[in-house]
PDB file of the backbone (N, CA, C, O) and the ligand in Angstrom, with CONECT records:
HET     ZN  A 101       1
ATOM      1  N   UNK A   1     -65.453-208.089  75.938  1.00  0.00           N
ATOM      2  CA  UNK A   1     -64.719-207.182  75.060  1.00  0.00           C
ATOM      3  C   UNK A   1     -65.597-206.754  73.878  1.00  0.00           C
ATOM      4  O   UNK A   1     -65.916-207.589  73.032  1.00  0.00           O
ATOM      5  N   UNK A   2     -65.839-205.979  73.827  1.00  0.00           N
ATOM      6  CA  UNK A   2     -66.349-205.139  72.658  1.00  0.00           C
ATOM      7  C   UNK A   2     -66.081-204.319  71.462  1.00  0.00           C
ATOM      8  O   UNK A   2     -65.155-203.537  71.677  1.00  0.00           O
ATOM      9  N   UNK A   3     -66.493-204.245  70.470  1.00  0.00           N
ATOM     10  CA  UNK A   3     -65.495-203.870  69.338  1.00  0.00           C
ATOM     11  C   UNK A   3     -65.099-202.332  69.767  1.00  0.00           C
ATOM     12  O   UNK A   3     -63.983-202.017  69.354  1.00  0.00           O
ATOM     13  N   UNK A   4     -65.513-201.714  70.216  1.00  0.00           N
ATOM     14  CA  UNK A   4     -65.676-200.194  70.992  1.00  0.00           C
ATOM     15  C   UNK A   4     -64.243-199.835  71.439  1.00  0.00           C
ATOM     16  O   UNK A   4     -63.541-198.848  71.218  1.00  0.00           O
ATOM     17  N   UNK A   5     -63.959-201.490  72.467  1.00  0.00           N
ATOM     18  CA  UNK A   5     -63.269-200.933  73.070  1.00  0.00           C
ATOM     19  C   UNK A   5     -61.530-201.568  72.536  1.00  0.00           C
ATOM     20  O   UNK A   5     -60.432-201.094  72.827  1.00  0.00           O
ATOM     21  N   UNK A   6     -61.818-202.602  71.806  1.00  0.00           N
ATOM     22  CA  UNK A   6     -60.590-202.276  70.911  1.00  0.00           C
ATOM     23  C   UNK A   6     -60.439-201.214  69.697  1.00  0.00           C
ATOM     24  O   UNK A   6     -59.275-201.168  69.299  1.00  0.00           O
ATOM     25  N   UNK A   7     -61.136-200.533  69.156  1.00  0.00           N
ATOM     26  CA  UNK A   7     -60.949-199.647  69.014  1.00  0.00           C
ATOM     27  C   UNK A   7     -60.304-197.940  69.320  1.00  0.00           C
ATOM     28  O   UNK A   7     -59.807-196.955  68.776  1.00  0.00           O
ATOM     29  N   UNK A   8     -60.725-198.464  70.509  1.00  0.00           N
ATOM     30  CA  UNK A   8     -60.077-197.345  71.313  1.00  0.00           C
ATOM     31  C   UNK A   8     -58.566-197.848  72.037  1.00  0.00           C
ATOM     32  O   UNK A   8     -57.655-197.136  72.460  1.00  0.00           O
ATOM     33  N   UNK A   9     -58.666-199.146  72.007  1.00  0.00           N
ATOM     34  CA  UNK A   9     -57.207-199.705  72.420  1.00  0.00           C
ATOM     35  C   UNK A   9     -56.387-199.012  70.862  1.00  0.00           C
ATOM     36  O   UNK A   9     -55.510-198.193  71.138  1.00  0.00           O
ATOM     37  N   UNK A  10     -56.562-199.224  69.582  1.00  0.00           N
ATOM     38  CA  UNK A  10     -56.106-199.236  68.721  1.00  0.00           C
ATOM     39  C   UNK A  10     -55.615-197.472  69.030  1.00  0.00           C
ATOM     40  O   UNK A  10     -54.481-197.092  69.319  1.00  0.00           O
ATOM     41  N   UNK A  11     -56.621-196.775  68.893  1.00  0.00           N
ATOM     42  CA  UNK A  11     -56.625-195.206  68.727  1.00  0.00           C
ATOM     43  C   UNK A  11     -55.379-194.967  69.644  1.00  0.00           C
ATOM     44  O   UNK A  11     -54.551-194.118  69.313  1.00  0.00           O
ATOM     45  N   UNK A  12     -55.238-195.655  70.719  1.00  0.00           N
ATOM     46  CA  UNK A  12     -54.790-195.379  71.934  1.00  0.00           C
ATOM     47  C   UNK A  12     -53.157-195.338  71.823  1.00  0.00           C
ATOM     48  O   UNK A  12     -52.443-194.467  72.321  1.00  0.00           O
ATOM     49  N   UNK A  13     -52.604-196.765  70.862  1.00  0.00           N
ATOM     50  CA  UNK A  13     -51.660-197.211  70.730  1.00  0.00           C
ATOM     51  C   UNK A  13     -50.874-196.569  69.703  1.00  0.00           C
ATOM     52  O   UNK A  13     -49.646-196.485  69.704  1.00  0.00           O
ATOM     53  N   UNK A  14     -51.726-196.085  68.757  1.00  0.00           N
ATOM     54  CA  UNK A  14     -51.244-194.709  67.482  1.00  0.00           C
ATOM     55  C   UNK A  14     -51.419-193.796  68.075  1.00  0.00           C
ATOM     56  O   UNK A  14     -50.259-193.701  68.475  1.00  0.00           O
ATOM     57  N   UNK A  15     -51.747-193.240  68.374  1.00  0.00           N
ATOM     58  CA  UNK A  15     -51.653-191.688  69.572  1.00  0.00           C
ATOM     59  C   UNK A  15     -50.172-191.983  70.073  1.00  0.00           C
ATOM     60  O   UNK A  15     -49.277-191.282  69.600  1.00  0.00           O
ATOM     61  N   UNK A  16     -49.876-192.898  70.926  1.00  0.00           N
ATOM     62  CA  UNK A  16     -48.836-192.808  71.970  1.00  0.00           C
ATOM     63  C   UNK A  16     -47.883-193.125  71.100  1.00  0.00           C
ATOM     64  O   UNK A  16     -46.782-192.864  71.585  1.00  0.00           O
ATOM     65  N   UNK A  17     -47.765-193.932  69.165  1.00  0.00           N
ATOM     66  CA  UNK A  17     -47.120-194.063  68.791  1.00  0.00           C
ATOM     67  C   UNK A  17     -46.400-192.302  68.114  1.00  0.00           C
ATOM     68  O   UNK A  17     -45.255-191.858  68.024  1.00  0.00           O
ATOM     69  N   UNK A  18     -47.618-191.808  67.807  1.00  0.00           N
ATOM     70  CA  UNK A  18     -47.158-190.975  67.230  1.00  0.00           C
ATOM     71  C   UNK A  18     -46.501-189.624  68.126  1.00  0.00           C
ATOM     72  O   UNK A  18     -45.736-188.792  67.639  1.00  0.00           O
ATOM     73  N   UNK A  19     -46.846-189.629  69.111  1.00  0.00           N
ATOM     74  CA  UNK A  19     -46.367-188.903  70.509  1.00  0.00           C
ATOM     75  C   UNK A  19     -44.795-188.929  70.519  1.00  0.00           C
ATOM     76  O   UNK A  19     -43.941-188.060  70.339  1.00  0.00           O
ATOM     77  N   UNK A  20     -44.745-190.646  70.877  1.00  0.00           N
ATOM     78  CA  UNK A  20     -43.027-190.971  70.929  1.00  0.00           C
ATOM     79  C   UNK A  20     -42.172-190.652  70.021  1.00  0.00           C
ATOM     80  O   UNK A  20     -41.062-190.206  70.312  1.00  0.00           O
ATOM     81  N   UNK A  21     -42.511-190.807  69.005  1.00  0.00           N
ATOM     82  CA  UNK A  21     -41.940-190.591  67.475  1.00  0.00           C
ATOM     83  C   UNK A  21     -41.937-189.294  67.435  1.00  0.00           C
ATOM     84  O   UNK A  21     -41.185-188.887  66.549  1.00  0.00           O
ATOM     85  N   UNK A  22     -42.527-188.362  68.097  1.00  0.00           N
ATOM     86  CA  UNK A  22     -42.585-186.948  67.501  1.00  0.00           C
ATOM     87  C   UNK A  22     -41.536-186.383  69.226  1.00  0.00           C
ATOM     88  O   UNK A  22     -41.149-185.215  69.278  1.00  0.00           O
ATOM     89  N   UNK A  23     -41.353-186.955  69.936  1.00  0.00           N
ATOM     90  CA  UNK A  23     -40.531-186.483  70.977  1.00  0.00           C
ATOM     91  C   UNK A  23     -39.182-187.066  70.990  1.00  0.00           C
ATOM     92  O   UNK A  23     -38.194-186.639  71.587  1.00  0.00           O
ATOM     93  N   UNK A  24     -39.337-188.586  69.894  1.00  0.00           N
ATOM     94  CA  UNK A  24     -38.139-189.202  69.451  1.00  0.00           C
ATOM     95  C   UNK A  24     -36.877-188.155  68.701  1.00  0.00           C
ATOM     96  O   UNK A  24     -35.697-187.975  69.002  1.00  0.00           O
ATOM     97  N   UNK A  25     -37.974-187.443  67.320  1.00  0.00           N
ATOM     98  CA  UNK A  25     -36.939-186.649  66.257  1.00  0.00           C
ATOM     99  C   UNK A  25     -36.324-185.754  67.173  1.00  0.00           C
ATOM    100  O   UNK A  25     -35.126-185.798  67.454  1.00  0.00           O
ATOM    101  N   UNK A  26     -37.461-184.623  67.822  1.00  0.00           N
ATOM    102  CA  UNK A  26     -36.937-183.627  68.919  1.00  0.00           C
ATOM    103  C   UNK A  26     -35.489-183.923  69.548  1.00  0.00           C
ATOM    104  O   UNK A  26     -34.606-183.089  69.749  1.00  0.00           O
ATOM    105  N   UNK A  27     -35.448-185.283  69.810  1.00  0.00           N
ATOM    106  CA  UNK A  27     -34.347-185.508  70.859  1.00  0.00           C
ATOM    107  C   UNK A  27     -33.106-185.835  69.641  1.00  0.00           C
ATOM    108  O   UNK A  27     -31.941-186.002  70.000  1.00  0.00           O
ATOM    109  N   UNK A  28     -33.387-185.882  68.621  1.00  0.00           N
ATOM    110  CA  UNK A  28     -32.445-186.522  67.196  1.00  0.00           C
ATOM    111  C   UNK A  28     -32.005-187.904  67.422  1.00  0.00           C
ATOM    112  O   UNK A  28     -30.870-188.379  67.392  1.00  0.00           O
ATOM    113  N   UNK A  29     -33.650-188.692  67.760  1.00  0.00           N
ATOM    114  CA  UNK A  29     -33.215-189.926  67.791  1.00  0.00           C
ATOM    115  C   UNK A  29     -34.212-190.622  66.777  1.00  0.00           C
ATOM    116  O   UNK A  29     -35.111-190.000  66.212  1.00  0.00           O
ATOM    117  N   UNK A  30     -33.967-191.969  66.602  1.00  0.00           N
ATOM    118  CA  UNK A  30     -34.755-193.009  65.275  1.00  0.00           C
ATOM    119  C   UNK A  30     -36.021-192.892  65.430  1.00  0.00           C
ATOM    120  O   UNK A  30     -36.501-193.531  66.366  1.00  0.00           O
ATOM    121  N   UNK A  31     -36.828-192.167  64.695  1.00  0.00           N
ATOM    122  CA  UNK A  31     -37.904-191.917  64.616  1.00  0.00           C
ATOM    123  C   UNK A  31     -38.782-193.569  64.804  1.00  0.00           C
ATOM    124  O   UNK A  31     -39.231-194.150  65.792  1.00  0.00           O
ATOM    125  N   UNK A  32     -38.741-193.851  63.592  1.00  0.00           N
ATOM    126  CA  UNK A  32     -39.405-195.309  63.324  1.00  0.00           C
ATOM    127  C   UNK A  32     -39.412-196.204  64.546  1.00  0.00           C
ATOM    128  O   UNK A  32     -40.375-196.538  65.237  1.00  0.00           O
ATOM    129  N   UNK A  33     -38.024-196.547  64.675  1.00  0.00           N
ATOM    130  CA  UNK A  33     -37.987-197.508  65.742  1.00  0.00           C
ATOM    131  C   UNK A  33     -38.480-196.621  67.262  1.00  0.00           C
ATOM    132  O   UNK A  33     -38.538-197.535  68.086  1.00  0.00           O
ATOM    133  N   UNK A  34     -38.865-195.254  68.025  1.00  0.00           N
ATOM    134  CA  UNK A  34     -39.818-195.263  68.485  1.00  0.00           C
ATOM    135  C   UNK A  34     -40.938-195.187  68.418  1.00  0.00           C
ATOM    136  O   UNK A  34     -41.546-195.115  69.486  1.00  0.00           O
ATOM    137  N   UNK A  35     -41.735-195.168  67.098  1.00  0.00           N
ATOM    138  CA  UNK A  35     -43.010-194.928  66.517  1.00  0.00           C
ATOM    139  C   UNK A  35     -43.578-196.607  67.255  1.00  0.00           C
ATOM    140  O   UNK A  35     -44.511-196.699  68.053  1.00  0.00           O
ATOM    141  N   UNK A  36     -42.692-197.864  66.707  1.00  0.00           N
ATOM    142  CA  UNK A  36     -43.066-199.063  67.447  1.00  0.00           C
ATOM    143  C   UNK A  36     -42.728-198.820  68.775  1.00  0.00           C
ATOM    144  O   UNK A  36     -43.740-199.097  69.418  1.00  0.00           O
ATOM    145  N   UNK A  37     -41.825-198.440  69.555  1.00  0.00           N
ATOM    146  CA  UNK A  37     -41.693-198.958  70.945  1.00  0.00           C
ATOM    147  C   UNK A  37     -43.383-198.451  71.397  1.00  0.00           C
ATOM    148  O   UNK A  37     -44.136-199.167  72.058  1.00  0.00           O
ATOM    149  N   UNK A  38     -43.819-196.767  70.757  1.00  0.00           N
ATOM    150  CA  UNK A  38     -44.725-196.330  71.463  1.00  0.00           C
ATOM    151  C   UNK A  38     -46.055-197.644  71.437  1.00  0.00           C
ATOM    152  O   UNK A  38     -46.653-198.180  72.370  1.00  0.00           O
ATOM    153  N   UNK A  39     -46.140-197.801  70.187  1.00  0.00           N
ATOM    154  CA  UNK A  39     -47.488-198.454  69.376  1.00  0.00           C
ATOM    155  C   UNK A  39     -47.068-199.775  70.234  1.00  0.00           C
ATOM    156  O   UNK A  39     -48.025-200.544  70.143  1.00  0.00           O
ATOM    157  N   UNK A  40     -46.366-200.178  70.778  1.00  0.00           N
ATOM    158  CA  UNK A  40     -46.304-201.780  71.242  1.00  0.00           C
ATOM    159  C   UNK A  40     -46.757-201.850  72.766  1.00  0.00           C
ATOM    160  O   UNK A  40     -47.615-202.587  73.252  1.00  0.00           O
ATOM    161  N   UNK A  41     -45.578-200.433  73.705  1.00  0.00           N
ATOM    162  CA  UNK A  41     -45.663-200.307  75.461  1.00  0.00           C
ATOM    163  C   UNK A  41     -46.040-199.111  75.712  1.00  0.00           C
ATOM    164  O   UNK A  41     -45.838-198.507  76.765  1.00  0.00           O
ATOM    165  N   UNK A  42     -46.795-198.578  74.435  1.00  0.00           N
ATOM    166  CA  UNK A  42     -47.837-196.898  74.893  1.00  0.00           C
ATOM    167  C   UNK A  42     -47.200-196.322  76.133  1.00  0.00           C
ATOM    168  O   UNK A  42     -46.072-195.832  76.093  1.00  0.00           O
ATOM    169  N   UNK A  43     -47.807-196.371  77.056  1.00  0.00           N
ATOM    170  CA  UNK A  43     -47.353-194.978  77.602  1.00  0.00           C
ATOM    171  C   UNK A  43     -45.854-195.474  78.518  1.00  0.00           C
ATOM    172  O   UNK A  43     -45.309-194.649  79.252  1.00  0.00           O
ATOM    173  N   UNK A  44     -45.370-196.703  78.387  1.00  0.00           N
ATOM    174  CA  UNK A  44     -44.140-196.906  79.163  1.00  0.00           C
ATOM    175  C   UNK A  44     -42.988-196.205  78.141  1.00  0.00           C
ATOM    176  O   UNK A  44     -41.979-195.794  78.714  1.00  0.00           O
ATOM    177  N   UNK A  45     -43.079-195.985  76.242  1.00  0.00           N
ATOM    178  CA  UNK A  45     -42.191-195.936  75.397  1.00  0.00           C
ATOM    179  C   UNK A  45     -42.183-194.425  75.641  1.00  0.00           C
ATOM    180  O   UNK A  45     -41.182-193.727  75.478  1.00  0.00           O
ATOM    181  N   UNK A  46     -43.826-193.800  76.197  1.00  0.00           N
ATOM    182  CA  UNK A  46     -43.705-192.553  75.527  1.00  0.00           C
ATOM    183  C   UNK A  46     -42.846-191.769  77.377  1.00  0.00           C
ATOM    184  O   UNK A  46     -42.236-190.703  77.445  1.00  0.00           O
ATOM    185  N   UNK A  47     -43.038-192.464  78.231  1.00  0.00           N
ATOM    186  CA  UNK A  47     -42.554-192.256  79.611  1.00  0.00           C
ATOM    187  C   UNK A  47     -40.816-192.243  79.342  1.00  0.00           C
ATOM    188  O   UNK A  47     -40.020-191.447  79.840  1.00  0.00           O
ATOM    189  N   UNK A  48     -40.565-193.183  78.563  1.00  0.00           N
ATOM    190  CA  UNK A  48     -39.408-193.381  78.168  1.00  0.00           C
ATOM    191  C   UNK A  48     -38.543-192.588  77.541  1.00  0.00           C
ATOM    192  O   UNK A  48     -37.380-192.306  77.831  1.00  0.00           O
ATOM    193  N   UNK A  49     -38.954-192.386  77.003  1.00  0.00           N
ATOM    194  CA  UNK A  49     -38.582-191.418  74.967  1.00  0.00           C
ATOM    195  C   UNK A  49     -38.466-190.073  76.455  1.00  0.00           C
ATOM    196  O   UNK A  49     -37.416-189.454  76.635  1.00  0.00           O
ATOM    197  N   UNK A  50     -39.450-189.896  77.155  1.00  0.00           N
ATOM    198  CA  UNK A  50     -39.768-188.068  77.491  1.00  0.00           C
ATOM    199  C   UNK A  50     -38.294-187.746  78.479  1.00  0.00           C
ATOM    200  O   UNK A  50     -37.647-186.698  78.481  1.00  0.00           O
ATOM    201  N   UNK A  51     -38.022-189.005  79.289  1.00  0.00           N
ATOM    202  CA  UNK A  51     -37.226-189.184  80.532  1.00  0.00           C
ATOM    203  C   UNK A  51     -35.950-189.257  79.776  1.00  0.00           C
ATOM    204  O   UNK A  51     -35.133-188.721  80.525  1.00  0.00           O
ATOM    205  N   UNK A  52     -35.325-189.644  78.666  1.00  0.00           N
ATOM    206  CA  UNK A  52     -33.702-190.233  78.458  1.00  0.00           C
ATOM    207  C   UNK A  52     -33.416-188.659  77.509  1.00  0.00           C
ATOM    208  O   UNK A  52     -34.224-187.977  76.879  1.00  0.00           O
ATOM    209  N   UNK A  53     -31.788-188.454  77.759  1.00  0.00           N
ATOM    210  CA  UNK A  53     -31.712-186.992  77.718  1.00  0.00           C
ATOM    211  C   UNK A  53     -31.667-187.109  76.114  1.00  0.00           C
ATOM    212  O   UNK A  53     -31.525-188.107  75.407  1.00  0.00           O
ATOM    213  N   UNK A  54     -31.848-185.653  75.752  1.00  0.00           N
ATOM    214  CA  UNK A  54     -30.874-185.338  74.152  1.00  0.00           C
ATOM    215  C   UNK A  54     -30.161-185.671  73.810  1.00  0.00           C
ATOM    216  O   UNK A  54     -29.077-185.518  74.373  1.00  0.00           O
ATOM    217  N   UNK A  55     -30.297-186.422  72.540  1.00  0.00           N
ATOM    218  CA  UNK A  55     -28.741-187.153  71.791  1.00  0.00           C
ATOM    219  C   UNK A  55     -28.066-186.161  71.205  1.00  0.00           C
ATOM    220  O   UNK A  55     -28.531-185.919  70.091  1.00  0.00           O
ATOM    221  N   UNK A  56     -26.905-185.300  71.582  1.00  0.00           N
ATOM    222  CA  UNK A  56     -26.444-184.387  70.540  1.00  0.00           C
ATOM    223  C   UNK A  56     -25.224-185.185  70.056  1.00  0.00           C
ATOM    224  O   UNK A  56     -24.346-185.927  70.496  1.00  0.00           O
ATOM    225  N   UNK A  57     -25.766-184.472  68.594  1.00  0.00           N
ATOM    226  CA  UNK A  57     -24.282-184.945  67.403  1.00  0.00           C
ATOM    227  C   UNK A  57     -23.184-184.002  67.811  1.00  0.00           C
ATOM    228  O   UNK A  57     -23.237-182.820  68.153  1.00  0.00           O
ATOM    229  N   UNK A  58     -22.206-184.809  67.690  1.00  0.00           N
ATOM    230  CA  UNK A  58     -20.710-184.584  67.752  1.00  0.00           C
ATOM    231  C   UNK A  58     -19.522-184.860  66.212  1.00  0.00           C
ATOM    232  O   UNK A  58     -19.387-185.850  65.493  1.00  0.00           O
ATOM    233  N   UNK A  59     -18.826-183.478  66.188  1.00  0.00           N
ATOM    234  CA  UNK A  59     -17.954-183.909  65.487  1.00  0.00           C
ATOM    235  C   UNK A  59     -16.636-184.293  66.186  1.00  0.00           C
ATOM    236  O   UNK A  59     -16.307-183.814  67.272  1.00  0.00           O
ATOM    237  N   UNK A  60     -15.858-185.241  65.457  1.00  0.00           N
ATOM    238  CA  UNK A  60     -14.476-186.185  65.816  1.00  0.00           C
ATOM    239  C   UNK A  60     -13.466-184.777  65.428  1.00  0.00           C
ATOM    240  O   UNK A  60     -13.619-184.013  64.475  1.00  0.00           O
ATOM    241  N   UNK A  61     -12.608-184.737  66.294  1.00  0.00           N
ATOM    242  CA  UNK A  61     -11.415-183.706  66.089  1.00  0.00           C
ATOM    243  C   UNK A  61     -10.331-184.708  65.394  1.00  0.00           C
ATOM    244  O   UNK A  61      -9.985-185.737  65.973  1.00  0.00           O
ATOM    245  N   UNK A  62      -9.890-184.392  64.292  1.00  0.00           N
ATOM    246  CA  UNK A  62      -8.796-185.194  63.043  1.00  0.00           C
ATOM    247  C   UNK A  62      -7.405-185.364  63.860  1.00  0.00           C
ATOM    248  O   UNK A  62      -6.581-186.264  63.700  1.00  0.00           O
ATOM    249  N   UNK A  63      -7.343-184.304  64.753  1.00  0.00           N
ATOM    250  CA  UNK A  63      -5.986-184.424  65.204  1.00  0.00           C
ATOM    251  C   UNK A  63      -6.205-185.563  66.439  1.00  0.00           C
ATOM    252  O   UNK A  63      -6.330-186.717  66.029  1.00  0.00           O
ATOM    253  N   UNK A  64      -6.255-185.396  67.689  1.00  0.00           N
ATOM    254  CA  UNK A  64      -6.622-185.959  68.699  1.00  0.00           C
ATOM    255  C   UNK A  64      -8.024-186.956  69.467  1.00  0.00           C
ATOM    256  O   UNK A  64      -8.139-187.464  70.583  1.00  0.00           O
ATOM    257  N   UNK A  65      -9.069-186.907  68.082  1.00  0.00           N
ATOM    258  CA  UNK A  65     -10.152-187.649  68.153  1.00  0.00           C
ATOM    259  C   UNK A  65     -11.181-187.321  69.245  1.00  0.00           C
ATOM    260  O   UNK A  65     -12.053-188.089  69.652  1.00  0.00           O
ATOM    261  N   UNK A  66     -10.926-185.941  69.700  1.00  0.00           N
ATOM    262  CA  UNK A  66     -11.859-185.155  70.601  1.00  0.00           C
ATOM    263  C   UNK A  66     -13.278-185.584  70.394  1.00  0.00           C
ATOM    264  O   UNK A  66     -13.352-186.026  69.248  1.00  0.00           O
ATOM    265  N   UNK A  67     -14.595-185.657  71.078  1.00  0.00           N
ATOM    266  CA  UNK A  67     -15.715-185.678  70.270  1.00  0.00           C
ATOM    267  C   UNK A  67     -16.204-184.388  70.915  1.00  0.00           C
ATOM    268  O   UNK A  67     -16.147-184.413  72.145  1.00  0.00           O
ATOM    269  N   UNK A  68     -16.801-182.959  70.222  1.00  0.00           N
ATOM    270  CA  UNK A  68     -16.794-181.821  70.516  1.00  0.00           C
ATOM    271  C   UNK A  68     -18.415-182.028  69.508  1.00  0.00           C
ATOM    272  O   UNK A  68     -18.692-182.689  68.508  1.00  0.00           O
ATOM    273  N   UNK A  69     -19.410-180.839  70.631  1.00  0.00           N
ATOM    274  CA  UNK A  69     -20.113-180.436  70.098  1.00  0.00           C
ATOM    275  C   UNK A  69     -20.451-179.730  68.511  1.00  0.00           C
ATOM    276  O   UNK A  69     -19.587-179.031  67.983  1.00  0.00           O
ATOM    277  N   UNK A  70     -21.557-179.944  67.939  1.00  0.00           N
ATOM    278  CA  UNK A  70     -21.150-179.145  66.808  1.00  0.00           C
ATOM    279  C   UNK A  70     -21.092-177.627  66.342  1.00  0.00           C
ATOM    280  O   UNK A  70     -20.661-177.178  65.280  1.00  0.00           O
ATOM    281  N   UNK A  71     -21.851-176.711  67.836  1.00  0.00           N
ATOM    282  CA  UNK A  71     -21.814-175.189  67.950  1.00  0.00           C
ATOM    283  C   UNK A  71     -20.599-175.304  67.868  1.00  0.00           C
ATOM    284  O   UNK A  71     -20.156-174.157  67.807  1.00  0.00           O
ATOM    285  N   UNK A  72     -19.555-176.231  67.820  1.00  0.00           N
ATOM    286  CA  UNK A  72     -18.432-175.343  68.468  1.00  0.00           C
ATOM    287  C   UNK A  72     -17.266-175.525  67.529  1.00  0.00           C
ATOM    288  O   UNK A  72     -16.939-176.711  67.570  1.00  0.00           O
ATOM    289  N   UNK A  73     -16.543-174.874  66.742  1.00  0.00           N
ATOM    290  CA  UNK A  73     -15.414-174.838  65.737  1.00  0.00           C
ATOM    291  C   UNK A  73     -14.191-175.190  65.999  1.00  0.00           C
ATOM    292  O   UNK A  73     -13.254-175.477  65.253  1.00  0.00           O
ATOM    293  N   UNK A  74     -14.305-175.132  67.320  1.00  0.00           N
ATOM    294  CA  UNK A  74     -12.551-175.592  67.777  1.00  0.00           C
ATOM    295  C   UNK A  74     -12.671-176.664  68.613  1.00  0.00           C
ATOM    296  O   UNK A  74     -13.381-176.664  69.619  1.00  0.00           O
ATOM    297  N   UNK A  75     -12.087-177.463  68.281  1.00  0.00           N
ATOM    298  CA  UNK A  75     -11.857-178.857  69.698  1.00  0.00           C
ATOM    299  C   UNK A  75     -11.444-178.065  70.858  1.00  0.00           C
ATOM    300  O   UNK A  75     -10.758-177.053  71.005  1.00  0.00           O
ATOM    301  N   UNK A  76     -12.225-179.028  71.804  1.00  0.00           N
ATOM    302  CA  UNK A  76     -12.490-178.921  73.060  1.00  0.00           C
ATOM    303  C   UNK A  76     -10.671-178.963  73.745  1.00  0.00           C
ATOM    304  O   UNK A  76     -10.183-178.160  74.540  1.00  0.00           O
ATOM    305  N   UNK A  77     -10.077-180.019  73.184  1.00  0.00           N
ATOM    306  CA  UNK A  77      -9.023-180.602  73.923  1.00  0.00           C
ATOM    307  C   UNK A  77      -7.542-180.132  73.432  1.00  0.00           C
ATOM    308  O   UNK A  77      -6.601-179.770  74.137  1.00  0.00           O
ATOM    309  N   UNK A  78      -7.612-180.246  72.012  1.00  0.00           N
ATOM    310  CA  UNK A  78      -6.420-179.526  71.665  1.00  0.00           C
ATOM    311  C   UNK A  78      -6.325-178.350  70.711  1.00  0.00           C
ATOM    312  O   UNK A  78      -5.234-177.945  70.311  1.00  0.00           O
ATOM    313  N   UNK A  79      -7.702-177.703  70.282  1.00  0.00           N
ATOM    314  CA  UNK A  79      -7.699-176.349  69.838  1.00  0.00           C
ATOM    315  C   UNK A  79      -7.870-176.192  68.470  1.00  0.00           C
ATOM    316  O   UNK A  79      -8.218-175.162  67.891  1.00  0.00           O
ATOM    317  N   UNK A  80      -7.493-177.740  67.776  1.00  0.00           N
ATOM    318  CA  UNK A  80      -7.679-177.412  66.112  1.00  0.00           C
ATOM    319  C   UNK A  80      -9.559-177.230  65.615  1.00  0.00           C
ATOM    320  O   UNK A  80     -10.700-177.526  65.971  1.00  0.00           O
ATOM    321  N   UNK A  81      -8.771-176.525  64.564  1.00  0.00           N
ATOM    322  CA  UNK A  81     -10.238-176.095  64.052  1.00  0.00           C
ATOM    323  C   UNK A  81     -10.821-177.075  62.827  1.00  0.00           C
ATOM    324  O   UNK A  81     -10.231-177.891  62.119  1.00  0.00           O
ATOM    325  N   UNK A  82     -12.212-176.663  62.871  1.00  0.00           N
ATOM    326  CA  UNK A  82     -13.145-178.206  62.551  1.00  0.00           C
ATOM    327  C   UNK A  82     -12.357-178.056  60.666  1.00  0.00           C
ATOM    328  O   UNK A  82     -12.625-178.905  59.816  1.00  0.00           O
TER     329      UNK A  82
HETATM  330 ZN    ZN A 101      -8.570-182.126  69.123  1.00  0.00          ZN2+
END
């Protein structure tokens, strides 16, 4: 082992950290906590992060507790508005 080539292990592991983390926000998920998954299982976090779908935020409908996208002003289920 050579210092060379932990070095390049290092480079390797911030690259893929910063990869995940930057495909993490995209998806509106915890930045930080994938910045480590990447920096710890490199390319399994960043395989990971790329494969699990979009988290979209939802608002709660007051009347019936619908969880409805947030494009959208009217609940899905019983019609009241946000
Ligand atoms: Zn509703």
């Amino acid at each position: 082992m050579s210092d060379l080539f932990i070095v390049i292990a290092m480079i390797y592991s911030v690259l893929c950290a910063l990869i995940t983390a930057a495909i993490a926000v995209n998806k509106g998920r915890n930045n930080i906590a994938w910045a480590f998954a990447g920096l710890f299982f490199g390319l399994i976090a960043l395989v990971i992060i790329a494969l699990i779908p979009q988290h979209t935020q939802r608002w709660t409908c007051s009347k019936c507790g619908e969880k409805n996208k947030l494009k959208d002003d009217i609940c899905d289920n019983c019609g009241t508005k946000r």
